[in-house]
N, C-alpha and C positions, 0 to 999 in steps of 0.2 A: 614474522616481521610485519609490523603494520606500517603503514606508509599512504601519505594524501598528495591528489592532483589535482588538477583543473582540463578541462576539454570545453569549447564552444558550443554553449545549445544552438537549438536550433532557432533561437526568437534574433539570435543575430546580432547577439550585445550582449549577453550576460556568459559569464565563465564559469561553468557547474563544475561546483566544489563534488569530488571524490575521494571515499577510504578504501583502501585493499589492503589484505590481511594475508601473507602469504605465508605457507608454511614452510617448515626450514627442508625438508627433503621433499619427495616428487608430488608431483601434483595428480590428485588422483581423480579430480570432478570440480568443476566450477558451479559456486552459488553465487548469483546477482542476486540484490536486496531491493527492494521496491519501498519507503515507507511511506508513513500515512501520512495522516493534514496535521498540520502544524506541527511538526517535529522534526528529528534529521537524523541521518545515517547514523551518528556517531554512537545515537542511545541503542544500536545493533552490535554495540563492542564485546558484549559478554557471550550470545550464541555467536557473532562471527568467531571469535578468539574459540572455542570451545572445539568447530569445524575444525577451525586451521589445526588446531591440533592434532586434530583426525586426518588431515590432508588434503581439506580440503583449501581450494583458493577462494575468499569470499570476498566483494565487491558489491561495492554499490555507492548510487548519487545520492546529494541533496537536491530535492525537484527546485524547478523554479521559482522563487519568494518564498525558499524555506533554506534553512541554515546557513549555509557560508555560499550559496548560488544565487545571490543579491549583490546589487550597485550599489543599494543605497538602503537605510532604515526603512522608507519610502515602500519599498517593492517587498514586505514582508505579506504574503497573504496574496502575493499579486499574480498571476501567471506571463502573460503575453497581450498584447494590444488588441492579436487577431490571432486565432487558430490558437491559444495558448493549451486546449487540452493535447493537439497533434503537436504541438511542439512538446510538452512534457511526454509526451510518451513517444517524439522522437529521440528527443534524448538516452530514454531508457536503453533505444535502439542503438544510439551510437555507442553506450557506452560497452553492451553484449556485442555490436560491433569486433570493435577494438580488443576488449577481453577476447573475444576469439581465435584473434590471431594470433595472441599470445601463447594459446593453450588449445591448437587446434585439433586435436587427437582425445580428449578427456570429453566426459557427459555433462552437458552445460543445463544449471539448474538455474530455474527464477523462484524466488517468493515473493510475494505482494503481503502488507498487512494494511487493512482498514482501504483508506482512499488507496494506497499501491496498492491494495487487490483488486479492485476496481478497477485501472489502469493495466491493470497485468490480466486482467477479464478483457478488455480491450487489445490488448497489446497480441496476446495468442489468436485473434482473428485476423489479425494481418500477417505477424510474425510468427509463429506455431513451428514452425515445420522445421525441424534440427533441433530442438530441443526434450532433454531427456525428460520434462518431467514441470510441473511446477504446483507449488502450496500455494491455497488461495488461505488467506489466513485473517481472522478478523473481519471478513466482508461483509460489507454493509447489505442488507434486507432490501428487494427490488423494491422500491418506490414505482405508484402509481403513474402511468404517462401522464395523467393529469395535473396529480403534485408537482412532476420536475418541469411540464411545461409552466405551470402557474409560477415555478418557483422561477426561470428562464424570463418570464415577464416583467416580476417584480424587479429581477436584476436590471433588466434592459431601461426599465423606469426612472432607477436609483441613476444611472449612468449619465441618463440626459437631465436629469436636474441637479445630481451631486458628483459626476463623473465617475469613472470605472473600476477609480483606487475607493470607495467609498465604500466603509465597512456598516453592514445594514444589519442593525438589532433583530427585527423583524426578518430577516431572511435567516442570518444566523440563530434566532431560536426554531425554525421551521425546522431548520438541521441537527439541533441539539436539546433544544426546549425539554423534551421527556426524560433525557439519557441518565439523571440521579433521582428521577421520582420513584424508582423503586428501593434506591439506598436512604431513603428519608428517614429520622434525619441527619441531614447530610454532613458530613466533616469539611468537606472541601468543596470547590466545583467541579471535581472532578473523582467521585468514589467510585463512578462505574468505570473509569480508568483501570483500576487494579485494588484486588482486596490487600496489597500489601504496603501500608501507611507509612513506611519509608520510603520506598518507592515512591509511593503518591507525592507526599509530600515534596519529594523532589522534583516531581512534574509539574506540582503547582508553581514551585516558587523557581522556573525555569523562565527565563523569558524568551529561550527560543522556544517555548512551548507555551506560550501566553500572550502570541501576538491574533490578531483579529483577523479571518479569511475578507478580503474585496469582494465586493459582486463581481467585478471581472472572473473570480477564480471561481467563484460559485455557479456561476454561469458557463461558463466551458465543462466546470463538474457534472453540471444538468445534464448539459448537452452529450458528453463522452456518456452516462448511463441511461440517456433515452436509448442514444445508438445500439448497445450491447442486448438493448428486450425487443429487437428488431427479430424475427424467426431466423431469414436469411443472413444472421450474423454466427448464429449456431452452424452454420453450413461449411463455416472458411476454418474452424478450428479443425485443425486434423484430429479425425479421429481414433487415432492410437495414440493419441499424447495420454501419459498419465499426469491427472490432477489427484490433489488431497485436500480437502475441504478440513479447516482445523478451525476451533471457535470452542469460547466458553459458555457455557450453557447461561451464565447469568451475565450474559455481555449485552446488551439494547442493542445495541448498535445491528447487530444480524437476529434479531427480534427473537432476545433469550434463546438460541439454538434453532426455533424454529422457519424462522426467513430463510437460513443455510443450509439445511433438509430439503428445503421445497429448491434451493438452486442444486443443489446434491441431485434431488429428482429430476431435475429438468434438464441437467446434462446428461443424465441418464434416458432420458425420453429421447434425447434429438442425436442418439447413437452413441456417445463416447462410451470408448472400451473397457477402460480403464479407471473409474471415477472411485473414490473413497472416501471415509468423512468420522471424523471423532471429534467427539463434544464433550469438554472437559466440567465433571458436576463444581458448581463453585467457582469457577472462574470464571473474570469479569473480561472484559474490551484486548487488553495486551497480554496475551498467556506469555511470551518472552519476559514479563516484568510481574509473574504473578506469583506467589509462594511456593507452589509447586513446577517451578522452570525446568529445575533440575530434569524430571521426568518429561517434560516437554521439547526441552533441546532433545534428551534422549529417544523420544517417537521420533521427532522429524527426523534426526542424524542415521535411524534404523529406516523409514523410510525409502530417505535418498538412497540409501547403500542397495537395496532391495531393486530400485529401480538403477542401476547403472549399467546391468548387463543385455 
């Protein structure tokens, strides 16, 4: 049964919109869903439905200034005034919260894809500890401290002459600029999205998927993955959590497979027990929305199962 809520973020005004997916008999493991920028829970209806039918309970939000977790047209792209990254990834917290007590005896799983892995790379150096397991999936390639502060600047510039909702061309190609130069030429704005042009084309002509990020959001972005290439941030992740690093070989976004090896290694350098990593040949940015899903739901669903006991 699928079924949507509302819960209070944490920015202390907005009411974040949530799906749960609940299966008809017992519940065998909890999946929270994390997604990426500019999109919303709902396009997770095909691998959640696929779990639930396996048993599992799957959940997840729309972050803040993304799908139905907005006041106003206004706040698409927006995060928070102040602390907006700690509040989007408070949220994430209250909603695993919540879920918990519902289901407090079952293996409680996260995914993150793209910006939610990011966030859920975040989220497990605070929050880590009780949880069975989580897919970093889609993640973005570590940017230079140089880049995200410079990019941190430019934001802060835009804010005091255009203010904080002010969508910056020039910041937004610094983020995206490259991401079809290797699909040239290009069908859409978006081929590195998915090699599957139904697909695609449905993500183009979405408008909750063709709204424009603020420097406010890009800015707390910065800032939540400066935090994360700090040494002593590796230190708070427990070290028996299993992570699975999943990404398609020709996705930019985690720099064609190889930005997501070199973080694969790097949680492997600073102790985690438990790390793994598959890189799908041909696939682009969203493996949940790529020709070969089918097989893609089916790793991760064999995964989780592997890690419950």
């Amino acid at each position: 049964m699928k079924d949507e809520f509302y819960y209070p973020s944490k920015d202390g005004n907005t009411e974040i919109h949530t799906i749960e997916w609940k299966p008809e008999g017992e519940v065998k493991a909890v999946l929270q869903i994390c997604h990426g920028m500019v999109e919303y829970i709902d396009r997770y209806d095909g691998f959640a439905s696929f779990l639930c039918a396996h048993g599992y309970y799957v959940v997840g939000n729309d972050h803040l200034g993304h799908g139905k977790s907005v006041q106003s047209k206004s706040e698409y792209g927006f995060f928070a005034a102040k602390y907006g990254n700690a509040c989007v990834i408070g949220d994430i917290h209250t909603l695993r919260q919540r879920t918990a007590k519902k289901y407090p005896s079952v293996p409680y799983f996260i995914l993150g894809h793209s910006m939610g892995s990011a966030l859920l790379r975040q989220y497990i150096q605070m929050y880590g500890k009780g949880l069975a397991g989580v897919i970093i999936m889609g993640t973005p390639r570590e940017m230079p401290k140089l880049a995200l502060r410079t990019g941190k600047s430019l934001c802060r510039i835009d804010s005091i002459f255009r203010g904080w909702h002010y969508q910056s061309r020039l910041v937004n190609k610094m983020a995206f600029g490259t991401y079809n130069k290797k699909f040239k030429p290009a069908e859409t704005r978006a081929d590195w999205v998915t090699s599957d042009r139904e697909l695609r084309e449905k993500y183009v002509n979405d408008p909750l998927c063709s709204f424009g990020f603020t420097v406010n959001a890009y800015y707390h972005m910065f800032n939540g993955m400066l935090k994360t290439k700090k040494k002593e941030s590796f230190a708070m992740v427990p070290r028996t959590l299993p992570v699975f690093f999943v990404s398609g070989e020709d996705d930019p976004v985690g720099g064609f497979g190889a930005g997501v090896t070199k973080l694969y290694k790097k949680y492997i350098a600073h102790g985690m027990q438990d790390v793994s990593i598959k890189l799908y040949p041909g696939d682009r940015h969203e493996l949940l929305n790529e020709t070969d899903r089918a097989s893609v739901y089916e790793d991760l669903y064999q995964w989780l199962e592997s890690k419950k006991f």
